[in-house]
N, C-alpha and C positions, 0 to 999 in steps of 0.2 A: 248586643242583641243581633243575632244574626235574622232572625224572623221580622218578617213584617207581616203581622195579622191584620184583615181589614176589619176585625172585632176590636182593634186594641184602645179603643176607647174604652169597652167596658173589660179592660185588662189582663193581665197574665197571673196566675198561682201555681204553687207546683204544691205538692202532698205525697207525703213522704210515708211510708209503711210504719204500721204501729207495731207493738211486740217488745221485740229483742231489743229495744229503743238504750235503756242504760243509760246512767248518767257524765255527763264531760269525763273526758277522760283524764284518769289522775295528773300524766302529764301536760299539761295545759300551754297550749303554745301562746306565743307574744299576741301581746294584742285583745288576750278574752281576761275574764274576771271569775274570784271566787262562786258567783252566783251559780247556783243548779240549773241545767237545762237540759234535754235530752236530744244527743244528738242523731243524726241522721244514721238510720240502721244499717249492718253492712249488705241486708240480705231484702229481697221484696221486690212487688211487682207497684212500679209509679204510675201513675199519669198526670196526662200535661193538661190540664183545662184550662190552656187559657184565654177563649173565647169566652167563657163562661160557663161557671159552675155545672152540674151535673150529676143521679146518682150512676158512681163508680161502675167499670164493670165487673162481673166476678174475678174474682184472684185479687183486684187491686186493692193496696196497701200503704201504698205512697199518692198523693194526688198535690199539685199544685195551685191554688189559688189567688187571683189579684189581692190585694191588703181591702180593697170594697167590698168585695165577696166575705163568704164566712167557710170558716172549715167545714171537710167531710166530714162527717160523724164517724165516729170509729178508724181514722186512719192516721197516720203521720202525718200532720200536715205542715207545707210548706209556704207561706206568705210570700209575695212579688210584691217586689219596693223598685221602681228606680230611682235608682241610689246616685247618676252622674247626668243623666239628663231629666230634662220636665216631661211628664206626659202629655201625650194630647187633649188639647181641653183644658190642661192647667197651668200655662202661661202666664193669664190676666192674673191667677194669684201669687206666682212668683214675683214678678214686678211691683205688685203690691206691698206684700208683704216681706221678699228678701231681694231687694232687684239690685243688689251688690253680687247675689251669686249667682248671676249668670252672666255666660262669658261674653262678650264685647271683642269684634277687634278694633282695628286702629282709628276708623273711623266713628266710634262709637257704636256700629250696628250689631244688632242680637247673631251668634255665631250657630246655627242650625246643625243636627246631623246631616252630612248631603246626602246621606240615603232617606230620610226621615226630617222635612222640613217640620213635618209641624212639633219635631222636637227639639227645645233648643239645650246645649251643651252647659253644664254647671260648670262655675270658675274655678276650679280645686288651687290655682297658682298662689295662694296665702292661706296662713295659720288662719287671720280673722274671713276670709272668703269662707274654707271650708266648715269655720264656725256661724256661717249661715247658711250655710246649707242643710249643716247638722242639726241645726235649730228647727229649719223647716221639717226635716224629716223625721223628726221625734215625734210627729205629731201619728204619722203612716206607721212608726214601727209600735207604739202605744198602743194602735188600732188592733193592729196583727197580736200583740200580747193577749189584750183584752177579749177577745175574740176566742183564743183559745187556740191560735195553730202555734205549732210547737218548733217551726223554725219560720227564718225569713231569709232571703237571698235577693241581692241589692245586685242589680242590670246595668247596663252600657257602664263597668270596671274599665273597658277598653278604650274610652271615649277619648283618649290622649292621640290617638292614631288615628282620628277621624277631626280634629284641630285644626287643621293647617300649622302643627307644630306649635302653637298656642299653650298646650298646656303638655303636661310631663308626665309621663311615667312613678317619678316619685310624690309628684302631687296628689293624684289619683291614691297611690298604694299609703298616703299618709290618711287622705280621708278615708281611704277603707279600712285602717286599723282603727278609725274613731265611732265607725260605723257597726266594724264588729263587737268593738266594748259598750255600743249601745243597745246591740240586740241582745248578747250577751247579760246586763245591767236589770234588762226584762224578761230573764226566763226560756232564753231563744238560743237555739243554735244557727249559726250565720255561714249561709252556702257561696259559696266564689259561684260568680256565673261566667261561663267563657276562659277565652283570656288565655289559653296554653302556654302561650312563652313567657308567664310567670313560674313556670315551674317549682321545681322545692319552696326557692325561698321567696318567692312569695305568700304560702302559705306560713312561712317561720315569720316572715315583717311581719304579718297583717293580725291572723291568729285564726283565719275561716276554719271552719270543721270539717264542711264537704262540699262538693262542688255539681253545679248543677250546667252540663256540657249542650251546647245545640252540634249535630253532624261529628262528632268527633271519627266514624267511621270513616262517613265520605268524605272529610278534608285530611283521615290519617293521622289523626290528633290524640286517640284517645291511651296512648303510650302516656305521655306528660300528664294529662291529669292522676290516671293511678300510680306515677311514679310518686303523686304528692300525697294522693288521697288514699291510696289503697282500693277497698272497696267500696267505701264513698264515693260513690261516682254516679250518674244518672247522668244518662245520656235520650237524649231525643233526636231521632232521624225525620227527614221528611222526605213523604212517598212524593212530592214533584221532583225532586232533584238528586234522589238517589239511585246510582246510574249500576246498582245489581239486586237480584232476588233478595228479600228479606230471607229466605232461605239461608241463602250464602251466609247475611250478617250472623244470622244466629249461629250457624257452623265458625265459626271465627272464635278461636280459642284466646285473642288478645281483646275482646274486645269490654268494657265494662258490662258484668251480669244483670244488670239493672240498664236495659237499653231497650225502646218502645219505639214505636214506628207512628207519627202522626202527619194530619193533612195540615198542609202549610199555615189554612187561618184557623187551625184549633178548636174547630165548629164541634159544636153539643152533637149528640148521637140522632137530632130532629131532623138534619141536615143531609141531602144526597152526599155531600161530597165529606164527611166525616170518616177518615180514617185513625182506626187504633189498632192496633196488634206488637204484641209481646215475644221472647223469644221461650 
C-alpha cells in the first residue's frame, strides 16, 4: 500500500466497470480454479473510494470498495481485503483468534509496518502460518462474495520488503496463490495490488487476473504491470505528489487507459479537499 489514508479505518474498495466483464479466461493461469467469475474488464472508467463509499460520478464504471462497505449498484465492483497485514482497529482480533499469524521478531514483539504502526505484518514464513491466516481471511473474502462485488484484490503483497528481512518474497507469493484460489473457489476475480518487480511471473506463480497499481506514472512503473496484465491495469495517481499536469498524464501514450487522478485520503465528494478526474 503505498497510501496512507486518514479514513482507513473505515477502509479502501476499488470497483471495477460493468459490461464487457466475460468470463475467466479459457486459459487459466496457475494458481485460479474451474469456478466462474468475471474478470476485471479491459476497457472503463474506475474509481477509488476508499474513504468511503459514494454515489459514482458520471462515466464511472469500475469503483473500488472496502469488503465493510457494499458494492455500487450497476458497476464492476471490486472488494479491498488486506491480505499480508492487519487493519487498523483489528489487532485485538488477530491475537485472539490467530495470534500465530502475526509476525514476531526475536524478541517476541509484534513486527509493525514502519510506515503504518498501527498495522502489524502477517507471518507468511510457514505452510501452517499462512494457513492461519487464510483461515482468518475467509471470513472478509465470503463477505465480499456475499455482498455481490465481483472481484477482490488483497494489499501490502509487498510486505516482505518492509520485514527487516523477516519474511520472503516466496512466502508472500505462496500465500497469494492460496489466496487467489480462494477468491477464485467464491465467484471472484483476484487483482494483484502493487508490487511491479513481480512482473510476468509473478502473475504465472500466483494465478491474479489483474492488477490494481497506486502511482505507476510517477514512480515510472506502469511498463511492468501491462507487460503482465495487458489492459487490466488500473492505476491511481495522487494529486499531492504528482509532480506534472494531469494533462501531461493523459497525453502519455504508455500509460495504463484505465488511470484516474485522486486526493491522497480518498474523501467522498462532501469533502473540500476531494479530488477525482479521469483521462
Amino acid at each position: 500500500m503505498r497510501t496512507r489514508s486518514v479514513l482507513l479505518t473505515t477502509a479502501i474498495a476499488l470497483v471495477a466497470v460493468l459490461g464487457s466483464a466475460g468470463c475467466a479466461e479459457a486459459a487459466t493461469p496457475a494458481g485460479s480454479t474451474a469456478s466462474s467469475y468475471r474478470n476485471l474488464p479491459t476497457s472503463g472508467r474506475p474509481d477509488y473510494q476508499l474513504g468511503g463509499g459514494y454515489t459514482p460520478p458520471s462515466g464511472v464504471t469500475i469503483v473500488e470498495r472496502d469488503s465493510t462497505d457494499r458494492p455500487a449498484a450497476g458497476k464492476y465492483s471490486i472488494c479491498y481485503v488486506n491480505g499480508f497485514q492487519t487493519q487498523p482497529g483489528a489487532l485485538a482480533g488477530w491475537e485472539r483468534r490467530a495470534p500465530s499469524a502475526l509476525l514476531r521478531d526475536h524478541s517476541g514483539e509484534l513486527v509493525a509496518d514502519p510506515g503504518w504502526p498501527d498495522e502489524v505484518l502477517l507471518d507468511t514464513r510457514t505452510a501452517a502460518k499462512r494457513a492461519a491466516i487464510t483461515k482468518e481471511l475467509t471470513k472478509s473474502v465470503a463477505r465480499c462474495a456475499d455482498r455481490g462485488f465481483a472481484a477482490v484484490e488483497f494489499d501490502n503483497l509487498d510486505s516482505w520488503t518492509r520485514s527487516g528481512k523477516r519474511l520472503t518474497r516466496a512466502g508472500n507469493l505462496a500465500l497469494a496463490a492460496t489466496l487467489v484460489r480462494l477468491g477464485h473457489d467464491r465467484g471472484l476475480a483476484v487483482g494483484q495490488k502493487n508490487t511491479p518487480q513481480l512482473g510476468k511471473a509473478g502473475r504465472q506463480s500466483t494465478g491474479f487476473d489483474f492488477v490494481v497499481a497506486e502511482e505507476c506514472v510517477q514512480y515510472d512503473e506502469c511498463s511492468a504491470y501491462t507487460a503482465a496484465y495487458g489492459k487490466r491495469v488500473v492505476d491511481v495517481e495522487y494529486a499531492d505528489t504528482l509532480d506534472r499536469s494531469w494533462a501531461s498524464v493523459c497525453r502519455l501514450r504508455d500509460r495504463p487507459a484505465m488511470t484516474i487522478l485522486r486526493d491522497r485520503d480518498l474523501v467522498t465528494p462532501a469533502s473540500d479537499e476531494y479530488v477525482f478526474e479521469h483521462c
